[in-house]
C-alpha positions in Angstrom: 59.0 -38.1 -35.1 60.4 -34.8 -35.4 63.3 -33.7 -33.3 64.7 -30.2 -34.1 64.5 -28.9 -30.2 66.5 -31.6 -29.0 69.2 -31.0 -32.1 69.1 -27.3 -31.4 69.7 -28.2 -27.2 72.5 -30.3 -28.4 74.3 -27.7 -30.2 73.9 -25.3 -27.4 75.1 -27.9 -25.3 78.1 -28.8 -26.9 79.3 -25.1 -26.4 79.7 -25.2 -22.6 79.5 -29.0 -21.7 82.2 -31.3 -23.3 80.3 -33.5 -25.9 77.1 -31.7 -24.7 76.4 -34.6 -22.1 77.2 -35.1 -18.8 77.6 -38.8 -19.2 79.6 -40.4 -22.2 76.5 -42.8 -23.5 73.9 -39.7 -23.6 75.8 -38.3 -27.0 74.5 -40.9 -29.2 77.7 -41.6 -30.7 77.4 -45.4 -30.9 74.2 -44.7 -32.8 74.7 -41.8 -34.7 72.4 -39.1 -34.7 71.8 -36.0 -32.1 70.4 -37.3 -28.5 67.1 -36.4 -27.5 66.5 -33.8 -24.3 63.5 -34.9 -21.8 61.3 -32.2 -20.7 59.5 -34.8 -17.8 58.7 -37.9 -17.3 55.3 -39.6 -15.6 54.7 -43.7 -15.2 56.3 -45.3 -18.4 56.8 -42.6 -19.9 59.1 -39.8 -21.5 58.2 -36.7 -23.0 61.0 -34.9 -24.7 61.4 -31.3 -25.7 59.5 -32.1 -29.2 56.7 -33.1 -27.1 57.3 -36.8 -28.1 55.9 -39.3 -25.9 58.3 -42.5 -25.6 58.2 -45.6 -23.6 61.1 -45.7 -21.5 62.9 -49.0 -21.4 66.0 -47.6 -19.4 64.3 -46.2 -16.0 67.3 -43.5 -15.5 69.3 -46.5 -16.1 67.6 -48.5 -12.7 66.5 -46.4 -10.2 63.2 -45.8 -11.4 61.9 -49.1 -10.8 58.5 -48.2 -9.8 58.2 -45.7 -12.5 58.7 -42.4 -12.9 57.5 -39.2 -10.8 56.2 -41.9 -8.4 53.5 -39.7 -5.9 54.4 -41.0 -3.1 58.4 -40.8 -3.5 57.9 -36.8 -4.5 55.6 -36.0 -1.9 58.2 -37.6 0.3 60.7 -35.3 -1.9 58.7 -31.8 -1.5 57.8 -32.3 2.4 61.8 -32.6 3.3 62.8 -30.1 0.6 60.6 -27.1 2.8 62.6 -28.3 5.7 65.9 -27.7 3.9 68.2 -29.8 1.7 71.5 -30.4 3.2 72.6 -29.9 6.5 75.8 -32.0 6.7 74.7 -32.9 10.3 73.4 -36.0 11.0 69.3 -36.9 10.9 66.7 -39.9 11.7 66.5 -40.5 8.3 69.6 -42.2 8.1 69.8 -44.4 10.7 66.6 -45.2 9.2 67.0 -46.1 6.1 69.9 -47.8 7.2 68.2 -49.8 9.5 66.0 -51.3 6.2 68.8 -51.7 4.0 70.2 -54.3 6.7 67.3 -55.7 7.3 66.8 -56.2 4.1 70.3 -57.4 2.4 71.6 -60.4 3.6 75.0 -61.1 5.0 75.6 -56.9 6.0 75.2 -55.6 9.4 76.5 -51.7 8.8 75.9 -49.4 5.8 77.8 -46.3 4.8 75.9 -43.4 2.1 77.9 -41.8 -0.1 76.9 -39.7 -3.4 77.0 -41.9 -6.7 77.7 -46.0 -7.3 81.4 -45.2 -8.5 82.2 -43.5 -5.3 80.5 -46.8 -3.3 82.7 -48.7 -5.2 86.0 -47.0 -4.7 85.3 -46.8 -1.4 84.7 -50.9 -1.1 87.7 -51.3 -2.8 89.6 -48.7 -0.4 88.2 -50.5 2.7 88.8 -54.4 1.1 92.4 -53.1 0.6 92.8 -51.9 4.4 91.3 -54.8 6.4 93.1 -57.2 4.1 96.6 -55.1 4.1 96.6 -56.3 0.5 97.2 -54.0 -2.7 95.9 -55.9 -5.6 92.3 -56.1 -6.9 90.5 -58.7 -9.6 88.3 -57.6 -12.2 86.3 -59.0 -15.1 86.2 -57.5 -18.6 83.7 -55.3 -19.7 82.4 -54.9 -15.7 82.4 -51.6 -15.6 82.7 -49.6 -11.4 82.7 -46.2 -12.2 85.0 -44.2 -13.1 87.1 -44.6 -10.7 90.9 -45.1 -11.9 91.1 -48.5 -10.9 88.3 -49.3 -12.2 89.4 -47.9 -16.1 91.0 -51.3 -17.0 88.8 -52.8 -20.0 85.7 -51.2 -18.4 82.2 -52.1 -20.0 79.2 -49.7 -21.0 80.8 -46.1 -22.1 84.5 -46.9 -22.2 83.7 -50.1 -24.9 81.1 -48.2 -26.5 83.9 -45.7 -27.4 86.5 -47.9 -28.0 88.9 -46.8 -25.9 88.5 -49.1 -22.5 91.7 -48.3 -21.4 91.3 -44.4 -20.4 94.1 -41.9 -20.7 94.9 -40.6 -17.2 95.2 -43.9 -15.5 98.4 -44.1 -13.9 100.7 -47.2 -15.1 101.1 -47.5 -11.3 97.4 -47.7 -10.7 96.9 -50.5 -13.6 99.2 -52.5 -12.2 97.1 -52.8 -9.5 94.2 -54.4 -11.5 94.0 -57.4 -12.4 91.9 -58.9 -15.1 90.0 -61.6 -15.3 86.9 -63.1 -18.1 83.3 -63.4 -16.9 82.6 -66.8 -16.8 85.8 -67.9 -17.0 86.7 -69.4 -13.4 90.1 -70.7 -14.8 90.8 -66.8 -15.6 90.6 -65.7 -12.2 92.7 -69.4 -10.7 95.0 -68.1 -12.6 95.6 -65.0 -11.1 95.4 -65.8 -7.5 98.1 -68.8 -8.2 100.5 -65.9 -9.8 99.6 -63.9 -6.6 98.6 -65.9 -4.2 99.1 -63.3 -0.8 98.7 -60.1 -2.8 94.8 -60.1 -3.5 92.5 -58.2 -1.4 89.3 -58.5 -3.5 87.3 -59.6 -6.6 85.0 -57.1 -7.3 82.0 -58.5 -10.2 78.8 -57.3 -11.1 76.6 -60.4 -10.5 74.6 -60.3 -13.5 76.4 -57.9 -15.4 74.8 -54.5 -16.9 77.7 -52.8 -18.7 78.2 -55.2 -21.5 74.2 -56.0 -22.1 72.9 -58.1 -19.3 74.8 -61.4 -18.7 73.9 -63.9 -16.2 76.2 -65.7 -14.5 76.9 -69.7 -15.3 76.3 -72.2 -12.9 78.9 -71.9 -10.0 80.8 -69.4 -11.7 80.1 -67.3 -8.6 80.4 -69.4 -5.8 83.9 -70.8 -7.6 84.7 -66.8 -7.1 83.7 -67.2 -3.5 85.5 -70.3 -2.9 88.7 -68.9 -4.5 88.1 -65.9 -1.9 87.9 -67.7 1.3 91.0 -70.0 0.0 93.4 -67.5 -0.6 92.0 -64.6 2.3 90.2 -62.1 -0.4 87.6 -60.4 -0.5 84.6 -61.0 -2.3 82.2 -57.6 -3.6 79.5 -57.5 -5.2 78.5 -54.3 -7.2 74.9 -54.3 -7.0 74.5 -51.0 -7.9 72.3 -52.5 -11.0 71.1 -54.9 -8.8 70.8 -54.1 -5.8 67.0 -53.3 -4.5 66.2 -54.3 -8.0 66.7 -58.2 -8.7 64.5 -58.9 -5.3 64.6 -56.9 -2.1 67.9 -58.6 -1.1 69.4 -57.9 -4.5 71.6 -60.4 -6.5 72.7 -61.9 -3.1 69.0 -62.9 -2.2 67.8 -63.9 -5.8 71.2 -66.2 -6.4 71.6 -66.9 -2.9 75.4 -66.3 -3.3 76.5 -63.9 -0.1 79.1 -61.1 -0.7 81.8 -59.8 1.7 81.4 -56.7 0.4 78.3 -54.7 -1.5 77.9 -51.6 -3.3 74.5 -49.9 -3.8 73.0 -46.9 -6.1 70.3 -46.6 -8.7 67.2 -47.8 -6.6 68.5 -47.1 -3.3 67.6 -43.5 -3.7 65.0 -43.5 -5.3 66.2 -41.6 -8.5 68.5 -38.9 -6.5 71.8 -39.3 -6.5 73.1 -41.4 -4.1 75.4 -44.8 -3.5 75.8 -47.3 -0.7 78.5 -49.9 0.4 77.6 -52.6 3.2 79.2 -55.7 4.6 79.6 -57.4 7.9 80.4 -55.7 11.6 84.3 -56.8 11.5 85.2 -55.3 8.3 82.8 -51.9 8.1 84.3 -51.6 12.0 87.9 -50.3 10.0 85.7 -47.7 8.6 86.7 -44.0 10.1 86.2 -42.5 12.5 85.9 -46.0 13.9 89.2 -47.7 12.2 91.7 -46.0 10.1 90.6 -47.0 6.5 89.4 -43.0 5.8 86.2 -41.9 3.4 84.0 -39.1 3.9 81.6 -36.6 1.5 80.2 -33.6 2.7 76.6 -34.6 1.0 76.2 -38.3 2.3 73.1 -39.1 3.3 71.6 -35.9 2.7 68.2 -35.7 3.8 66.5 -36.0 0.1 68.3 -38.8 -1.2 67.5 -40.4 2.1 64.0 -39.6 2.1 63.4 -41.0 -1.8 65.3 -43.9 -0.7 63.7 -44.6 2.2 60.0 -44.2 0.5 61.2 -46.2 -2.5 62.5 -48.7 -0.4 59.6 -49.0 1.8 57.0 -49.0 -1.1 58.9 -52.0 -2.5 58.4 -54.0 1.2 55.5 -53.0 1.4 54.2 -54.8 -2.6 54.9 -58.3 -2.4 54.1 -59.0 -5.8 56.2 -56.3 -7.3 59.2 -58.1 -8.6 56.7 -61.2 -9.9 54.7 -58.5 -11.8 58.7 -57.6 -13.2 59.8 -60.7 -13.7 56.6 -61.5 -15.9 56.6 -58.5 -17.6 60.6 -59.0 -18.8 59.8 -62.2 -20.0 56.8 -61.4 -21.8 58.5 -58.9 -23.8 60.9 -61.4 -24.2 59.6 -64.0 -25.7 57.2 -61.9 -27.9 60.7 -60.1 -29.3 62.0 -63.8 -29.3 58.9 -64.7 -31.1 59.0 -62.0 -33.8 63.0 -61.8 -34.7 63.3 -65.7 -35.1 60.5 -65.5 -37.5 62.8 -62.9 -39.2 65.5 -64.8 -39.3 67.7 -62.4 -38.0 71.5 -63.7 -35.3 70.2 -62.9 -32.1 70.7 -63.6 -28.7 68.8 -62.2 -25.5 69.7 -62.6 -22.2 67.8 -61.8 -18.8 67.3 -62.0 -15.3 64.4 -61.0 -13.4 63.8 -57.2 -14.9 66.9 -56.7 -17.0 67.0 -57.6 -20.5 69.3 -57.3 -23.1 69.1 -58.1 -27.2 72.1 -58.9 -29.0 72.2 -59.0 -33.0 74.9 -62.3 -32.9 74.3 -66.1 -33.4 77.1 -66.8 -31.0 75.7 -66.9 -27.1 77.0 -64.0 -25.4 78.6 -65.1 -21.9 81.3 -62.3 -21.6 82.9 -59.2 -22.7 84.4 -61.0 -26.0 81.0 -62.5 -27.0 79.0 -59.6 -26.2 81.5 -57.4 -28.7 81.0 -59.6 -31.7 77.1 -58.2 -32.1 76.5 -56.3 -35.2 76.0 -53.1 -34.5 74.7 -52.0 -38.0 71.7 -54.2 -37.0 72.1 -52.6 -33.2 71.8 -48.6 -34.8 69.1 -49.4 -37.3 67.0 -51.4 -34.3 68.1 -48.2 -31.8 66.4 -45.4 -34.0 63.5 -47.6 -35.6 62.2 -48.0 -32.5 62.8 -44.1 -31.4 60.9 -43.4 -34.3 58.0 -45.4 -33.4 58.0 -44.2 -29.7 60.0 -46.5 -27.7 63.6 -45.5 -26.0 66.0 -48.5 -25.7 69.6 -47.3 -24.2 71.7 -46.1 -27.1 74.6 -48.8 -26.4 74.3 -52.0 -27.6 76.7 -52.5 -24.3 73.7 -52.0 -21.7 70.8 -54.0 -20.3 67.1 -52.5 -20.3 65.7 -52.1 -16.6 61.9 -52.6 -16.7 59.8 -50.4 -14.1 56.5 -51.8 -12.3 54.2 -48.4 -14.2 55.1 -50.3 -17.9 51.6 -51.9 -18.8 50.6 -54.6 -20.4 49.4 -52.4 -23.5 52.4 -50.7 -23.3 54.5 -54.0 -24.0 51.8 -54.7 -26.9 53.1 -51.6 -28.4 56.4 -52.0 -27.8 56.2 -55.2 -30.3 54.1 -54.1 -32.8 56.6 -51.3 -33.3 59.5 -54.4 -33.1 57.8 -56.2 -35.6 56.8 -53.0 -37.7 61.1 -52.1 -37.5 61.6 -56.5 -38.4 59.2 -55.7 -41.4 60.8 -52.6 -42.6 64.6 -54.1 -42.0 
């Protein structure tokens, strides 16, 4: 495939946006080469500036679960778009959407909207930290938040991808405020509530983590986290940003029937507008403002587009109740036809998944954590990226994220996706 739009996008780009990308991981740097520029997208598919057509294994990295330029989400799109875009006033639409989302999501009986999943997280954190009077925070290496400061410490996705997890302009006075802890590791995280038994006002964990490939969660690793929680008075949130809406309507709470104190939304939630979400229970969104005194606001929350996309999205996904089986069996068919294909090869591997997130990671060792998942070759990880660009398939350029399947992927269109895996194996 031929590419010289996109490299001639990229070097305009790079002129007036730093890196020429809006978000670290679009540059391509852990893969080398110039990223490509999308011109649309329809269904499975994305058509770049080249007039390439690619099958899209990262669904705007979630969101686009039911595919993409979904009719139904941008009618819903155009009709409120005539009737303006942003009123900061309130409308229906949110107390209608919010109305699903708790009908929906167990163990929440309020919802607040913000703009993006960092800013749903630093808000859960700002609100755990208030009703607990508590300073300290617990997270897991190579989770990554957003970009929220305290979130900076050993993050995954971007921040490993370029080495430097620990970002300058996080305050010393901020990091000491976050403690780390290992996926998987229960006796990690004992250890720090022992040191700091009264000071904790949350753990904050992906549930099945996106940011370092997808990893699943051992056997009563989370509800060890939610044991420690209600022993010592913290916290427990769940960002589900990744899963929420995603894993099953109820998100990673539903599918793993672990319930969170605290959630975060994005991605699907708006329907592929920007948009974020945190939820939890009556007593502890109650210290929410104007309410209580733990203060967050945004002049765009629940504007009436995202709402609207969310809302549709949301409802379409009620409304199909054989949408996440039709996932899940399309994940692991793709699965275990890759399975099939790279253990013929030969080749350290390792895949992990859960419902419709996969990852593939070129190591023998199994990959529970941030430590494991770093050990993957990523020689093999480059060569794999672009040999299957170049025979029309887009996997995220990071070995350090999970692929998000959406419901328009057919069934030829995972029979392509391993000839051209076995075509790279062959040419390897």
């Amino acid at each position: 495939m031929q590419y010289q739009r996109s490299s001639a996008l990229f070097q305009a780009a790079k002129k007036v946006i730093p890196g020429g990308v809006n978000s670290p991981v679009r540059a391509f740097q852990s893969v080398g080469g110039d990223p490509i520029f999308i011109e649309k997208a329809k269904g499975a598919y994305l058509i770049d500036v080249d007039g390439n057509q690619l099958i899209d294994y990262i669904s705007s990295w979630g969101p686009m679960i039911l595919g993409h330029a979904k009719e139904a989400v941008i009618d819903a799109i155009t009709t409120q778009a005539k009737k303006g875009t942003s009123y900061g006033i309130p409308t229906a639409l949110e107390t209608e959407i919010a109305t699903l989302v708790v009908d929906l999501v167990p163990n929440i009986d309020k919802v607040r909207f913000v703009n993006s999943g960092t800013e749903a997280c630093m808000s859960a954190v700002r609100l755990a930290r208030g009703y607990t009077k508590r300073e300290k925070i617990i997270k897991f290496a190579g989770c990554y938040h957003g970009h929220s400061d305290a979130f900076l410490i050993q993050a995954g996705s971007g921040a490993v991808t370029f080495g430097a997890p620990n970002s300058p302009g996080v305050t010393q006075g901020t990091a000491k405020d976050t403690l780390l802890a290992n996926y998987n590791d229960l006796e990690s995280v004992e250890a720090i509530f022992k040191d700091h038994p009264e000071a904790i006002a949350a753990i904050i964990i992906e549930p099945v983590a996106g940011n370092m490939g997808c990893i699943v969660p051992q056997e009563g690793f989370l509800e060890g986290l939610q044991s420690l929680c209600d022993q010592y008075g913290a916290l427990l949130i769940f960002d589900e940003v990744m899963t929420g809406f995603r894993l099953a309507l109820g998100g990673a709470q539903e599918r793993l029937g672990i319930n969170a104190d605290i959630a975060t939304f994005g991605k699907v939630i708006g329907g592929g507008l920007p948009v974020g979400a945190f939820a939890a229970r009556k007593e502890i969104m109650q210290e929410l403002a104007p309410e209580g005194p733990v203060y967050q606001a945004g002049t765009l929350s629940g504007n009436p587009l995202a709402m609207i996309a969310g809302l549709t999205t949301l409802s379409l996904l009620q409304e199909d109740k054989d949408l996440f089986h039709r996932l899940d069996g399309k994940t692991e068919r793709l699965h275990q036809g890759m399975k099939t294909l790279i253990e013929a090869k030969g080749m350290p591997h390792q895949f992990n998944r859960l419902g419709s997130m996969l990852s593939l990671h070129f190591t023998e060792t199994p990959v529970v954590d941030f430590k494991t998942a770093a050990l993957g070759n990523n020689d093999h990880f480059k060569a794999y990226f672009h040999g299957m660009l170049d025979r029309g398939v887009y996997l995220p350029p990071s070995a350090f994220e999970s692929y998000f399947i959406n419901d328009a992927l057919s069934q030829k269109d995972i029979d392509f996706t391993l000839d051209a895996f076995d075509s790279w194996l062959k040419s390897y």
